[in-house]
LODRENNU-329007 format. One record per residue (C-alpha): residue in three letters; x, y, z; chain. Coordinates in steps of 0.02 Angstrom, whole numbers. Example, Ala and Ser with C-alpha at 12.3 -4.5 7.8 and 13.67 -1.06 7.14 Angstrom:
% LODRENNU-329007
{residuo = ALA | u = 615 | v = -225 | w = 390 | cadena = A}
{residuo = SER | u = 684 | v = -53 | w = 357 | cadena = A}
***
This chain:
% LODRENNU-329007
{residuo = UNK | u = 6646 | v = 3086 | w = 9027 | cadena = A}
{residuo = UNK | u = 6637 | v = 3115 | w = 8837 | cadena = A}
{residuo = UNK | u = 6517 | v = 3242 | w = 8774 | cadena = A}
{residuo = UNK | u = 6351 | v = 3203 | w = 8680 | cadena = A}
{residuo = UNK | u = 6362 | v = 3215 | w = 8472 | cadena = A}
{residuo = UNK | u = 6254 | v = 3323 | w = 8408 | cadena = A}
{residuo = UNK | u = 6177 | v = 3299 | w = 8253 | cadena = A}
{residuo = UNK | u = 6046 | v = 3399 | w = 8148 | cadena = A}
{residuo = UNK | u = 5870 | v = 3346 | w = 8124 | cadena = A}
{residuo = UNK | u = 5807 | v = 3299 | w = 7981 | cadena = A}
{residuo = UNK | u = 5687 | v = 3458 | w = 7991 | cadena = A}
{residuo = UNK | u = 5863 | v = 3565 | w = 8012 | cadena = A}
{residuo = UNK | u = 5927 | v = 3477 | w = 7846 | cadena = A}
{residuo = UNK | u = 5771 | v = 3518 | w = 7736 | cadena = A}
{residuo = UNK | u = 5790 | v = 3683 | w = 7786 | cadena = A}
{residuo = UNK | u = 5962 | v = 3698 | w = 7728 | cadena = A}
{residuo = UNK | u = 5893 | v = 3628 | w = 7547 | cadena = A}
{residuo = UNK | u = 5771 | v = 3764 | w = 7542 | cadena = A}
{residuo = UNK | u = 5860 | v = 3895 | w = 7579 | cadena = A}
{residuo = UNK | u = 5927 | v = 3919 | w = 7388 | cadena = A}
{residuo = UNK | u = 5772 | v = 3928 | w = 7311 | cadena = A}
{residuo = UNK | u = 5740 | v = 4070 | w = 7196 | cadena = A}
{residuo = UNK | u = 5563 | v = 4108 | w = 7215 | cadena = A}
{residuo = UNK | u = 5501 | v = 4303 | w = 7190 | cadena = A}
{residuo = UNK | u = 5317 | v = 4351 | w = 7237 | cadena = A}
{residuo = UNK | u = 5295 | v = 4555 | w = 7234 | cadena = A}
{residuo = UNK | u = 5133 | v = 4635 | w = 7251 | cadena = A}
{residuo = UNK | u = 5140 | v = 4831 | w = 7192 | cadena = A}
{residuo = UNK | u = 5054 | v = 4971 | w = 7098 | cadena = A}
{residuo = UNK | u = 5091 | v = 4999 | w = 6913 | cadena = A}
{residuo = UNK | u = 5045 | v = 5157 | w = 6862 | cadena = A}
{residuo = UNK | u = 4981 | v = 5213 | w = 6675 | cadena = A}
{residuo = UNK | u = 5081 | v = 5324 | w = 6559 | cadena = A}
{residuo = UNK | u = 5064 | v = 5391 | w = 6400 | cadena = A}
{residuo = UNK | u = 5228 | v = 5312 | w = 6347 | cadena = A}
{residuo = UNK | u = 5205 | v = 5132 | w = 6407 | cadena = A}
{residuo = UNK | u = 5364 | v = 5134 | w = 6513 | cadena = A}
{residuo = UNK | u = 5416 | v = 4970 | w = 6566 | cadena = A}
{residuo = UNK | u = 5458 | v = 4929 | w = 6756 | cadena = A}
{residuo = UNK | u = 5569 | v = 4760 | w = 6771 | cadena = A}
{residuo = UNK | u = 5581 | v = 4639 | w = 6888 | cadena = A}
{residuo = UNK | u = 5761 | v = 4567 | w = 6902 | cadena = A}
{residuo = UNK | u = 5819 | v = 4380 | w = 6951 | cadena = A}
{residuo = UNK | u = 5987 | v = 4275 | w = 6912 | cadena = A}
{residuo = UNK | u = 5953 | v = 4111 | w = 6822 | cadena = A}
{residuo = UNK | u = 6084 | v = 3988 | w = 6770 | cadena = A}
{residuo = UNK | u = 6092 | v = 3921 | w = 6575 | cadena = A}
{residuo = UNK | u = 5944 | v = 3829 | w = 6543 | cadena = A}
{residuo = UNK | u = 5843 | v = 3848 | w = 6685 | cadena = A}
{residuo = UNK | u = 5666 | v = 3845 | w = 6685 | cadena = A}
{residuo = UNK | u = 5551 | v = 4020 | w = 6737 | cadena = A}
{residuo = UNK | u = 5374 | v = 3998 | w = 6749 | cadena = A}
{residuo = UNK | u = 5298 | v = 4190 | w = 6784 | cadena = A}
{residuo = UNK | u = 5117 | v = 4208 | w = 6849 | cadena = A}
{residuo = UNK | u = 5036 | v = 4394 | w = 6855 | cadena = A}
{residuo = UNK | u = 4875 | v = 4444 | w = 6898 | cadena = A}
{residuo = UNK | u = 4818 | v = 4613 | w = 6847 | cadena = A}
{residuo = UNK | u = 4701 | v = 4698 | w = 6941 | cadena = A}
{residuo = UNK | u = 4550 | v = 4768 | w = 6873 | cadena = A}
{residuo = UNK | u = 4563 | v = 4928 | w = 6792 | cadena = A}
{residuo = UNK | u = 4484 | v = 5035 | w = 6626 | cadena = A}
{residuo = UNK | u = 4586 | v = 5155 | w = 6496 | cadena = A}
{residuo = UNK | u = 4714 | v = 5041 | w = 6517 | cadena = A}
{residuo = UNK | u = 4844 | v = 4944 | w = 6432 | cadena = A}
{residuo = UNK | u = 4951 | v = 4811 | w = 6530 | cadena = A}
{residuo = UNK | u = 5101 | v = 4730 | w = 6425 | cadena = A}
{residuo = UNK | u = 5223 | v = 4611 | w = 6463 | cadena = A}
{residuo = UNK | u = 5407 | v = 4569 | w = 6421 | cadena = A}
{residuo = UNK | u = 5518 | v = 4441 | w = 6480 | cadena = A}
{residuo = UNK | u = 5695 | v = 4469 | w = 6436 | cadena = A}
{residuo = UNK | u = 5886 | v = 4431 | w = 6498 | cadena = A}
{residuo = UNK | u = 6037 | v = 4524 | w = 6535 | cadena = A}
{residuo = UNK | u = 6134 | v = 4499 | w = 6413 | cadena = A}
{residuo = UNK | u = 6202 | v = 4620 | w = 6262 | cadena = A}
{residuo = UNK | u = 6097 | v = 4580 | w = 6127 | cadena = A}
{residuo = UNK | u = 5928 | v = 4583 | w = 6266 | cadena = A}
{residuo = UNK | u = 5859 | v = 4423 | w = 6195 | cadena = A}
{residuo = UNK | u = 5679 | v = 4459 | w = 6208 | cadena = A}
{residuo = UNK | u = 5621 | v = 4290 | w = 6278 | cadena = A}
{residuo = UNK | u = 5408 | v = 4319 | w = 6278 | cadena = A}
{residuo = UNK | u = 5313 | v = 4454 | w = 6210 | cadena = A}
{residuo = UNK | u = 5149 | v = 4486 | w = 6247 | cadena = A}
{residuo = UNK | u = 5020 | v = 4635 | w = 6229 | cadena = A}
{residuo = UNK | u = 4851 | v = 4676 | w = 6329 | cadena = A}
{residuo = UNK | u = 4859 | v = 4558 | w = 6473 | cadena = A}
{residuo = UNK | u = 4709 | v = 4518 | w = 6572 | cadena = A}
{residuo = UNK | u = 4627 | v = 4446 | w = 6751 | cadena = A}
{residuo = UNK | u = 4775 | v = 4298 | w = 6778 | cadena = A}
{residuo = UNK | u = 4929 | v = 4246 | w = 6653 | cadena = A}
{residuo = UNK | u = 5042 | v = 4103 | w = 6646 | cadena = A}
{residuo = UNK | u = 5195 | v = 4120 | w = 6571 | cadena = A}
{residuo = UNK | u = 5330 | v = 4001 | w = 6535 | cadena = A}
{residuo = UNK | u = 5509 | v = 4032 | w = 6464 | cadena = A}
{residuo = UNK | u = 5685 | v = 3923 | w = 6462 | cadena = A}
{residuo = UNK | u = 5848 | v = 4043 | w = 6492 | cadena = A}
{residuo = UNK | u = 5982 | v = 4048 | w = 6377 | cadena = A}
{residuo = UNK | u = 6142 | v = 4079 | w = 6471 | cadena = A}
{residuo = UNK | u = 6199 | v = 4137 | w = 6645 | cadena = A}
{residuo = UNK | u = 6149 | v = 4298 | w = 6687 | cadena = A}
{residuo = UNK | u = 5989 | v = 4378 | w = 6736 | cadena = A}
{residuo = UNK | u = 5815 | v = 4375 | w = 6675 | cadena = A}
{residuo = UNK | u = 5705 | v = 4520 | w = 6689 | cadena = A}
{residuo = UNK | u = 5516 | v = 4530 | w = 6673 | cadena = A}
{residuo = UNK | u = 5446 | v = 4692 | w = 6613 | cadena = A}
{residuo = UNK | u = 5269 | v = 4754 | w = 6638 | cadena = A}
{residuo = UNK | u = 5205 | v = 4917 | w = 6568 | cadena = A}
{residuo = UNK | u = 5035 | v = 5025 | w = 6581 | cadena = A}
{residuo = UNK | u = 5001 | v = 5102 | w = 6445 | cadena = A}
{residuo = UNK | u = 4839 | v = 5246 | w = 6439 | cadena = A}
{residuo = UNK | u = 4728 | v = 5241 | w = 6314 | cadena = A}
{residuo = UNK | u = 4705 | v = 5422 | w = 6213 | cadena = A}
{residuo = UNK | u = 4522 | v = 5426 | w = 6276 | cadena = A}
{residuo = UNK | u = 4537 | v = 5435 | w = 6475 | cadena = A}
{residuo = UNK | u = 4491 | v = 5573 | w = 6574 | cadena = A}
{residuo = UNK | u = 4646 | v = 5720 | w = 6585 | cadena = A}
{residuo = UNK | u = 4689 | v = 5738 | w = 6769 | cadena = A}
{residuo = UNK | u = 4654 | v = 5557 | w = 6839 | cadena = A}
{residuo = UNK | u = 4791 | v = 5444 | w = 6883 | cadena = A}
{residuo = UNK | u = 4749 | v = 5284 | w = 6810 | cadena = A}
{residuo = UNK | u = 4851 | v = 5098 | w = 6893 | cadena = A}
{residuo = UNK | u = 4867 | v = 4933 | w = 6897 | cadena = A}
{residuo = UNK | u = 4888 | v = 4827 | w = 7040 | cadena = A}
{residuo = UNK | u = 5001 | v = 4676 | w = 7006 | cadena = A}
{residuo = UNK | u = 5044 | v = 4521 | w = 7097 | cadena = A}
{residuo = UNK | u = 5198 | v = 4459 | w = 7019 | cadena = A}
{residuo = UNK | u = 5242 | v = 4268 | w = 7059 | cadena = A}
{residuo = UNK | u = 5424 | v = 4231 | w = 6984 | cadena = A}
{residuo = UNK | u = 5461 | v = 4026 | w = 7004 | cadena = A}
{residuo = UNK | u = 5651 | v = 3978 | w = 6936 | cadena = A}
{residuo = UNK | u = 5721 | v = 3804 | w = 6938 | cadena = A}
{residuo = UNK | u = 5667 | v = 3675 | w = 7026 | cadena = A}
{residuo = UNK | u = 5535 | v = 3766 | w = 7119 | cadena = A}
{residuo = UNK | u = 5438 | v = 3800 | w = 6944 | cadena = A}
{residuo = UNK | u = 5430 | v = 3608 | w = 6907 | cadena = A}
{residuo = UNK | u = 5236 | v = 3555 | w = 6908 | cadena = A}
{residuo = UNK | u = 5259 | v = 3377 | w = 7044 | cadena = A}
{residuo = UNK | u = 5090 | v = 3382 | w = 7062 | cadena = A}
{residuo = UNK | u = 5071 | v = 3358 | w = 6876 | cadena = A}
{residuo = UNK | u = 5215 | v = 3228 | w = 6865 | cadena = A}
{residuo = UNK | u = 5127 | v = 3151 | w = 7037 | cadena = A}
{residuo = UNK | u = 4954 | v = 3127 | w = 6930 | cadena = A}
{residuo = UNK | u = 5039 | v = 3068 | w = 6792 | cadena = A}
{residuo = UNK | u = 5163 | v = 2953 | w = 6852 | cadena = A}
{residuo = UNK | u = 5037 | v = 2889 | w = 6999 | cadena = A}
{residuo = UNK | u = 5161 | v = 2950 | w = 7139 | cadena = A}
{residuo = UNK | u = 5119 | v = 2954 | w = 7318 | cadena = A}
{residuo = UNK | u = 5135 | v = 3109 | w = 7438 | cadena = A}
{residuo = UNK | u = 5303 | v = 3025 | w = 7504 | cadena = A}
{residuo = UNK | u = 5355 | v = 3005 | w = 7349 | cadena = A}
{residuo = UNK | u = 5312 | v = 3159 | w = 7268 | cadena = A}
{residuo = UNK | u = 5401 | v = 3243 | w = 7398 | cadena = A}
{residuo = UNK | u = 5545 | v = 3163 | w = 7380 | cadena = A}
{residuo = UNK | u = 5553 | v = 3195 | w = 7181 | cadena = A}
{residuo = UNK | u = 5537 | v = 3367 | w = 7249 | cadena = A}
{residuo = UNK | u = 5700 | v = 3359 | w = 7356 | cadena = A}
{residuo = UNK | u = 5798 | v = 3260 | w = 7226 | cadena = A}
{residuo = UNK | u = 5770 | v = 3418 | w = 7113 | cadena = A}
{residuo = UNK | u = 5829 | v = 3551 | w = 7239 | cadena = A}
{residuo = UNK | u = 5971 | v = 3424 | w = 7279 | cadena = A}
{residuo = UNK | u = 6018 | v = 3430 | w = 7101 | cadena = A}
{residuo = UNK | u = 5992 | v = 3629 | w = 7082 | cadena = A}
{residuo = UNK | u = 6107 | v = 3638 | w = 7221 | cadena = A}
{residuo = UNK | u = 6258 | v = 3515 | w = 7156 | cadena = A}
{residuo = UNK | u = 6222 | v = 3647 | w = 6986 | cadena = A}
{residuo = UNK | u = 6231 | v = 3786 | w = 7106 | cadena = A}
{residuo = UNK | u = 6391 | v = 3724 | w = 7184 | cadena = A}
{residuo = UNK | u = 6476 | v = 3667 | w = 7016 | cadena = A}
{residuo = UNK | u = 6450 | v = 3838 | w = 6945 | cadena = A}
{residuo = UNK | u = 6518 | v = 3925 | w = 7120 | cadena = A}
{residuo = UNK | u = 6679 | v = 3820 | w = 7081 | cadena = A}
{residuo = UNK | u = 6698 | v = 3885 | w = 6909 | cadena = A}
{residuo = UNK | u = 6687 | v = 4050 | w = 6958 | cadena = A}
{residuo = UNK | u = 6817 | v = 4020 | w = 7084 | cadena = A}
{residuo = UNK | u = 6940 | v = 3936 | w = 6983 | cadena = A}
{residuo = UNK | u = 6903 | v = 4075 | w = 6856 | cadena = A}
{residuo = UNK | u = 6959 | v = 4225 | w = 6989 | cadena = A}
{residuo = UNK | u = 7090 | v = 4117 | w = 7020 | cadena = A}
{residuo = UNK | u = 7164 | v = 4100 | w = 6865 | cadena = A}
{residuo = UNK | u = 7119 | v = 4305 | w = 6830 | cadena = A}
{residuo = UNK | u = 7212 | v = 4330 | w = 6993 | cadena = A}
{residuo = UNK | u = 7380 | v = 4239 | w = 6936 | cadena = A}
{residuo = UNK | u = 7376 | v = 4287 | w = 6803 | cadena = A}
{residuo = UNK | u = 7369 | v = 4498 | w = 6852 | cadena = A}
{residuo = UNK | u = 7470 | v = 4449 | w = 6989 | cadena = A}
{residuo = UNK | u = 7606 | v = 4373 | w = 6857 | cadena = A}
{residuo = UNK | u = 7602 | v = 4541 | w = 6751 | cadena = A}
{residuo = UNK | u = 7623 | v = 4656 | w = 6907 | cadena = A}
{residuo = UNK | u = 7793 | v = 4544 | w = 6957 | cadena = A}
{residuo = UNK | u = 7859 | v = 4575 | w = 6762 | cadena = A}
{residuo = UNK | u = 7803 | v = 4756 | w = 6768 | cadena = A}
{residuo = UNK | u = 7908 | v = 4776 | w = 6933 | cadena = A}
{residuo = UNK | u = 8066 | v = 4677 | w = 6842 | cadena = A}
{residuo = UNK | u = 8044 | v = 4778 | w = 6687 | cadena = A}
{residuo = UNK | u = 8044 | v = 4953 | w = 6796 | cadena = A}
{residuo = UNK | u = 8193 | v = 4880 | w = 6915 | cadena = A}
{residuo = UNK | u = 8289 | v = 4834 | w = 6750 | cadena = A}
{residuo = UNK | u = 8235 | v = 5007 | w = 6675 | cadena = A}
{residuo = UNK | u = 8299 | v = 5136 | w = 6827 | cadena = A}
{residuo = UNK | u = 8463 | v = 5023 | w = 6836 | cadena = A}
{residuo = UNK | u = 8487 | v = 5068 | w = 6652 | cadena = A}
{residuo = UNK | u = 8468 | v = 5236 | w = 6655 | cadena = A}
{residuo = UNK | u = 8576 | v = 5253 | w = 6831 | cadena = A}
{residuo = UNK | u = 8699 | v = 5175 | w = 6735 | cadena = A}
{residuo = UNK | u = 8680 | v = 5305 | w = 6580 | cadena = A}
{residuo = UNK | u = 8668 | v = 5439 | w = 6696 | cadena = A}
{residuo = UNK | u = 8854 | v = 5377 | w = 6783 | cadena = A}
{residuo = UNK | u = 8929 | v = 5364 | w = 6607 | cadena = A}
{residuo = UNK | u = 8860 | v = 5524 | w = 6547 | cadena = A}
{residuo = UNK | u = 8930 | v = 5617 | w = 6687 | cadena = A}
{residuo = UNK | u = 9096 | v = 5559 | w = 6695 | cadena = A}
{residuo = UNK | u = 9113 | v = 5585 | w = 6532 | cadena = A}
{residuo = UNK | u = 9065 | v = 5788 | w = 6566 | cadena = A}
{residuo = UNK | u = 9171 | v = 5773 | w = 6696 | cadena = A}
{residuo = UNK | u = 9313 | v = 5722 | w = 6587 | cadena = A}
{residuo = UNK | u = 9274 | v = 5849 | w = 6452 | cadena = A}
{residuo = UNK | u = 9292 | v = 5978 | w = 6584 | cadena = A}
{residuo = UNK | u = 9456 | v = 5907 | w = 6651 | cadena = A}
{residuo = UNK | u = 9363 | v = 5901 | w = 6819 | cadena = A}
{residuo = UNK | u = 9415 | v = 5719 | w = 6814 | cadena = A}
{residuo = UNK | u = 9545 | v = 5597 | w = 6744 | cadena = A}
***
């Protein structure tokens, strides 16, 4: 009797899609310093990918809160800039190669606060990266789209992000590849050059000491 075929739900399959999404909502305490040291938030973007950063800053007095929203590379491209932050911010940047971006926050005290009181901040960080910061309802209102239909916009962007996702995965493979023939190609020659090397000097070493030998009259 053959055996049922199983197949996944449709529920099973949007799951799947969703699963890559790069979405990043902390809530935590920023204390104040004197210094304004900046506490960063770390997340891997793609080249060109859209961030859209929403913090809310808790009420507070003496108190500086500055952002910064940078990336990982060399030069730390210093994406967004900007001082004394208040109640809810919006933020929207466009990444510039693969890597990471990083978004900074620092509390800075003011000179005239009270010695001996710990002064904070408490931030709710919302960190939305490629498809998942796109606007749909915006693009719904504009573009008269029903809920079907905006949902479906919604999926054709994640199944995009993930055919990105996927093409970059195989250029990273077939970059270890090629990395990995190539070493592997440069150990082989290393061995040939050492194996041609100690049958050299073997060979040196044999004429050398026959020729003592000879000197000596050990040998004819």
């Amino acid at each position: 009797m053959p055996r049922p075929t199983l197949r996944p739900s449709p529920i099973f399959l949007v799951f799947l899609l969703l699963l890559p999404l790069q979405i990043c909502a902390i809530k935590f305490v920023l204390p104040s310093t004197k210094e304004g040291k900046y506490k960063c938030i770390w997340n891997p973007v793609h080249d060109n990918a859209l961030v859209i950063v929403t913090a809310n800053i808790g009420p507070g007095h003496n108190q500086r809160v500055d952002i910064e929203i940078i990336d990982s590379s060399p030069k730390k491209n210093v994406y967004l800039s900007k001082k004394d932050i208040k109640g809810e911010a919006r933020f929207a940047v466009t990444s510039h190669a693969e890597g990471e971006v990083g978004v900074c926050l620092s509390n800075t005290l003011y000179h005239n606060a009270q010695a001996n009181v710990e002064y904070s901040h408490v931030i709710d960080l919302d960190i939305d990266i490629g498809a998942e910061a796109v606007d749909y309802n915006a693009i719904a209102n504009q573009e008269s789209l029903s809920g079907l239909e905006t949902e479906m916009r919604k999926l054709e962007g994640l199944v995009s992000e993930i055919v990105e996702e996927l093409g970059y995965l195989k250029t990273r493979e077939q970059r270890f590849s090629d990395t990995n023939n190539s070493t592997n190609k440069r150990v082989q020659n290393f061995g040939l050059l050492t194996i041609f090397i100690l049958l050299c000097l073997g060979a040196w070493q044999i004429l050398h000491l026959r020729s003592f030998f000879r000197r000596k009259y050990l040998i004819d």
